[in-house]
N, C-alpha and C positions, 0 to 999 in steps of 0.2 A: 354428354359429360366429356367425349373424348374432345370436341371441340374445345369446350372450356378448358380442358389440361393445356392445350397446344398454345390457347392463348394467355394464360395464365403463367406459363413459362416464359413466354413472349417479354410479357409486361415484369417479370422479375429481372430476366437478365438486361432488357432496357433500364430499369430501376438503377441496375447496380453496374451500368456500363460495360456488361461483356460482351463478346461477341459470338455469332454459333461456332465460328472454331475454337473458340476459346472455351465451350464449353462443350464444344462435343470432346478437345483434346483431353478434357477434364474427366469424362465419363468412358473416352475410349471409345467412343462412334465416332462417324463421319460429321461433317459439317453437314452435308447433303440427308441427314436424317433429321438433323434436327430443324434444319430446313424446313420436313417433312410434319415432324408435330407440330410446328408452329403453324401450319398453313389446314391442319387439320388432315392431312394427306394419312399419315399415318400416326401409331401412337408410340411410347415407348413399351418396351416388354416391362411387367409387373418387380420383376426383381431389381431395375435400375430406378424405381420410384425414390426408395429411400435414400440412393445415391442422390437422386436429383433434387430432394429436399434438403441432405445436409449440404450442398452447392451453396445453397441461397438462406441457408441459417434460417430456415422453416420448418415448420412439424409437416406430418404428411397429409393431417386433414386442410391443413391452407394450402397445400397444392393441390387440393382438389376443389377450392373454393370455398371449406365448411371454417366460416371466422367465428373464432372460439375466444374473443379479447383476448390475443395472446398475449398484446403489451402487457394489458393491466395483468396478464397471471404471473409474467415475469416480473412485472414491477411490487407484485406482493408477495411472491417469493423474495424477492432480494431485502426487500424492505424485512421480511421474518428474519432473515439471515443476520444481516443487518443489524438488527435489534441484538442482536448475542455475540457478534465477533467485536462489532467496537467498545465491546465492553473491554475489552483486553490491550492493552496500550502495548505491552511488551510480556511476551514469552522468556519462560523456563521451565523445567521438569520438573513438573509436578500444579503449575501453575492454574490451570485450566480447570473447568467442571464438563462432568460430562454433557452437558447443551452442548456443546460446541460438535457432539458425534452427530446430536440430532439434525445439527449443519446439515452435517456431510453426507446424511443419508437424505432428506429432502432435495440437497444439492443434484446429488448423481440420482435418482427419479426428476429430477428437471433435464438434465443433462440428454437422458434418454428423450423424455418428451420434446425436447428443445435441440436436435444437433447440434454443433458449431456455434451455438447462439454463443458468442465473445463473453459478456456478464456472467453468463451461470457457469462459464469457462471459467472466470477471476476467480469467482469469489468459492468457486470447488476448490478449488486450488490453494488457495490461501487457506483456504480451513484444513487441507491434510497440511500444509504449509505448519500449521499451528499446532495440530496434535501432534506432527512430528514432536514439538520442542515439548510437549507436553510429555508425550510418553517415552520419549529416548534420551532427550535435552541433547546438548551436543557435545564433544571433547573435542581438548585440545591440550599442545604443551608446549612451552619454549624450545624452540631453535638453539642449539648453545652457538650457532656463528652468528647470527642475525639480532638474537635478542627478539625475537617476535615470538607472536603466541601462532601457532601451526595448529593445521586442524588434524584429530587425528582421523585419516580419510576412511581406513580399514572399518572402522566402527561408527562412525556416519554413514558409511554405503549402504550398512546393514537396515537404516532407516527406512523400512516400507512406504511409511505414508510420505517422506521426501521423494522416495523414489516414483512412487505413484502420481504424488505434485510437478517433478519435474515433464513429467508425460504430458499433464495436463496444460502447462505452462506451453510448452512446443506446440501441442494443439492448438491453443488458442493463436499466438504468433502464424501459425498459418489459415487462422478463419477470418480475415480481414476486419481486427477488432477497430474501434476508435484510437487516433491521437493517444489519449489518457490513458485508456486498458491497454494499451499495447507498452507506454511507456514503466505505469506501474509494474508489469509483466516482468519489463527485461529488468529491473531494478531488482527484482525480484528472485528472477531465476538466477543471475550474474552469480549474485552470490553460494545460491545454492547448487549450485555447479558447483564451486569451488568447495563446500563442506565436504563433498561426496567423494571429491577428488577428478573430477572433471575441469581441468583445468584448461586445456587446451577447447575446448567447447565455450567457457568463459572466456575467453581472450580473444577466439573467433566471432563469440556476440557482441562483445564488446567495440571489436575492432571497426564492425557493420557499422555503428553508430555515428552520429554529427557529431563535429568536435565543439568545443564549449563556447568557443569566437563566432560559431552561426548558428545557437540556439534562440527558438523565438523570445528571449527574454533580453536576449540581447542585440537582437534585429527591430523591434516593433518600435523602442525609442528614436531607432532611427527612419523609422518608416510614417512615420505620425507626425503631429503639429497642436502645438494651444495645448489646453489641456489634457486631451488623448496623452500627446508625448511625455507629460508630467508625471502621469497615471505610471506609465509605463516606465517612466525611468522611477519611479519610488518602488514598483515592481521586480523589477530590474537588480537593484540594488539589496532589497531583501531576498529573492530568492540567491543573490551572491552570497550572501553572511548568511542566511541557515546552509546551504553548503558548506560552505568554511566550515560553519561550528562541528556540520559532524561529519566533517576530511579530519578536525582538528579532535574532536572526540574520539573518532574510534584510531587514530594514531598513536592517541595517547593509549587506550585501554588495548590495544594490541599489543602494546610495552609495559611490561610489567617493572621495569627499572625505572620508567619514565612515571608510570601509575602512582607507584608506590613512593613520590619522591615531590619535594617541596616544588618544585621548578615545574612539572605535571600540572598542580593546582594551581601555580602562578600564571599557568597560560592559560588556563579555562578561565580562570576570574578575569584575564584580559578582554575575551571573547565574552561575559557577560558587561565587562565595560564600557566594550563599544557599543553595546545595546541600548544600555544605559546613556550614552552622551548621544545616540542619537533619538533613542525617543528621552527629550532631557526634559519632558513631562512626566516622564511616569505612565503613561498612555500608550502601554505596550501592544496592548489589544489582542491579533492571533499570536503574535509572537510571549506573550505570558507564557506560551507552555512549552515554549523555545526553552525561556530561563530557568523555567523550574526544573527542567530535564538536566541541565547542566549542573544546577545544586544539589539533586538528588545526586548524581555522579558524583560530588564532590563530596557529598555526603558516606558514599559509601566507600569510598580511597580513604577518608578518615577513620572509617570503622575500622578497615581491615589494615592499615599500616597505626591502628591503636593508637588516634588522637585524641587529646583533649576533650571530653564531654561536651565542655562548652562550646568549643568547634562544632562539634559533630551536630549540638542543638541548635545552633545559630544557621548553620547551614540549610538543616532539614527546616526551620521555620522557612526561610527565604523561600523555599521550593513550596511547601504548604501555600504560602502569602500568594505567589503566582496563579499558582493551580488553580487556589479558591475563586480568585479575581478572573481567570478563564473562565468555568466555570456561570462563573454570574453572565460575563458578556454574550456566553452563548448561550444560555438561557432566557438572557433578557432583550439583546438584540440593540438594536437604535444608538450605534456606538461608532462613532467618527474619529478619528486621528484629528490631532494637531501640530504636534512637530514640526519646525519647517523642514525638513525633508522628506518626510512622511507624510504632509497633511493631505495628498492626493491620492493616497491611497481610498482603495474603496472601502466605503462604510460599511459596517456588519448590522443588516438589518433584522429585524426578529424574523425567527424562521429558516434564519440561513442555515444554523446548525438544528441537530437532533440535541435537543435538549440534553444535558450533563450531567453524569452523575455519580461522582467520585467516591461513593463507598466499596465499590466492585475494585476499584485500581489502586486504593491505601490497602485492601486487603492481601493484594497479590505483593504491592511494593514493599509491604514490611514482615514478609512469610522470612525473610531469612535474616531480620534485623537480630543483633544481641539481645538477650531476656534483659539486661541492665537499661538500654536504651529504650524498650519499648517499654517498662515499670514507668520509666521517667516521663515520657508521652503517655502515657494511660490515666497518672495522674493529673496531667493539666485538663481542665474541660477542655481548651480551644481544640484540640484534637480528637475530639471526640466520634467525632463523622469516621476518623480514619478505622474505627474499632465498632465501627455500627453493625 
């Protein structure tokens, strides 16, 4: 057996490109020892196993050669997860049910069985990520020199399960995640630094990062030919504009002068405009829940600076109209662009998405709507799903 450990270690750190200094430096032996297990010479001592598993993001029976499908156990834990977090589009206090503890307790029993593994790292995290806003929600208050909304840090720190998520977040960033998980990560933690009052820690992550002139979305159009390059620059171009929307979103809802105020609305409708004149089919596709996020927004600055009824209705249907129409395409799948801007983009074929199902997220989006407004929606059948 001891043979197969030495070589077994062999063939991971080959796998994953390290070198024996690189991993003796890692464990705190010699180079010259691991030399040694690898060649069978000697083995390591019993209490650096679990070190040397969490190294290579393995449990300790695959370092000892005993394969337990771990993919498949990981892939049907996250797939359980899964099922229960993307039921939640957006957080607030009180929002959540308790499934979402069930996460966090199957999460962290993966965690242990699984060190380092990057995945069960995300998505731990994200669920205290979530019960934070569930059970604390967050404060904040205006700036009187700024006009901005501030958080308030003292009572976000107090946040356990943020504070526990930030832990998580760090860990995972040094377990050599994927591209993707590493970028959802920092997207992620950025800001939650900042609720907590970790500012200086945000500004240092942040600062690590590529600047926006050599991101791959904006390199591949020019590295490509024929239609590749086509693809990529229709790519290109929407990931620019949902950016935009919510640089231009949350500047607006940071400002309460600005929120609360006709010129606020007049620039969100601008940014559904362009939407609009570039898919000037109506063939929005993934971008439908782009628009409908913007109307519900606009829905709710009507509510609360006490517009018009028929505003407030006209808006919320637009957002409904979207949602529904998302909904379907990712349910039903076999859905191409036509736009000439957009027509290279890639088709949404069935399967791509986990089926949708919008009675989970009108329950949560309309928890804090006026008793007037939701009488008024209760009565129309077409709404009905939102009240299922």
């Amino acid at each position: 057996m001891q043979l197969n450990l030495g070589t077994k270690i062999r063939e991971l750190r080959r796998r994953d490109g390290r070198t024996q200094d690189a991993l003796a430096e890692a464990l705190g032996v010699t180079a010259q020892a691991v030399s040694r297990w690898e060649s069978g010479g000697s083995y390591p001592d019993m209490e650096m196993i679990p070190a040397i598993a969490n190294y290579f993001h393995i449990s300790i029976d695959e370092l000892f050669g005993y394969h337990d499908d771990r993919e498949e156990k990981i892939h049907r834990i996250l797939y359980t997860v899964d099922k229960v977090l993307t039921k939640y589009s957006h957080m607030h206090q009180g929002s959540l049910s308790k499934d979402v503890t069930e996460c966090i307790h199957i999460l962290r029993n993966a965690a242990e069985e699984f060190p380092n593994e990057p995945k069960i790292l995300l998505k731990l995290a994200q669920s205290l990520h979530m019960w934070g806003w569930n059970t604390y929600g967050a404060r904040g208050r205006t700036d009187d020199a700024s006009g901005m909304i501030e958080y308030d840090v003292e009572y976000n720190a107090q946040n356990i399960y943020w504070q526990e998520a930030i832990r998580i977040y760090e860990k995972l960033l040094k377990s050599n995640p994927s591209p993707e998980d590493r970028e959802i990560a920092l997207c992620q933690l950025t800001p939650l630094y900042c609720r907590v009052g970790e500012y200086e820690k945000a500004k240092a992550l942040a600062n690590e990062q590529n600047s926006l002139i050599i991101c791959k979305e904006l390199l591949l159009p020019m590295a490509t030919t024929g239609e590749e390059k086509a693809r990529y620059q229709c790519e290109r171009m929407m990931a620019l504009l949902s950016n935009l929307q919510f640089a231009i979103s949350e500047s607006i809802a940071y400002r309460p002068a600005v929120s609360s105020s006709e010129y606020g609305s007049r620039v969100l409708l601008s940014v559904i405009h362009l939407y609009e004149t570039i898919f000037d089919d109506g063939k929005f596709g993934d971008w439908h829940k782009n628009i409908a996020r913007l109307y519900l927004v606009l829905t709710g600055y009507e509510i609360n600076k006490k517009g018009a009824m028929q505003i407030v209705l006209a808006y919320f249907d637009k957002a409904f109209e979207h949602y529904k129409e998302s909904t379907r395409i990712y349910n039903e799948g076999n859905y191409s662009y036509s736009a000439p801007l957009v027509s290279n983009l890639k088709p949404i074929e069935q399967g791509a998405f986990a089926p949708a199902d919008l009675g989970d997220f009108w329950k949560t989006e309309l928890k804090n709507y006026p008793k007037e407004i939701l009488d008024v929606l209760q009565k129309n059948p077409k709404y009905s799903v939102c009240f299922a």
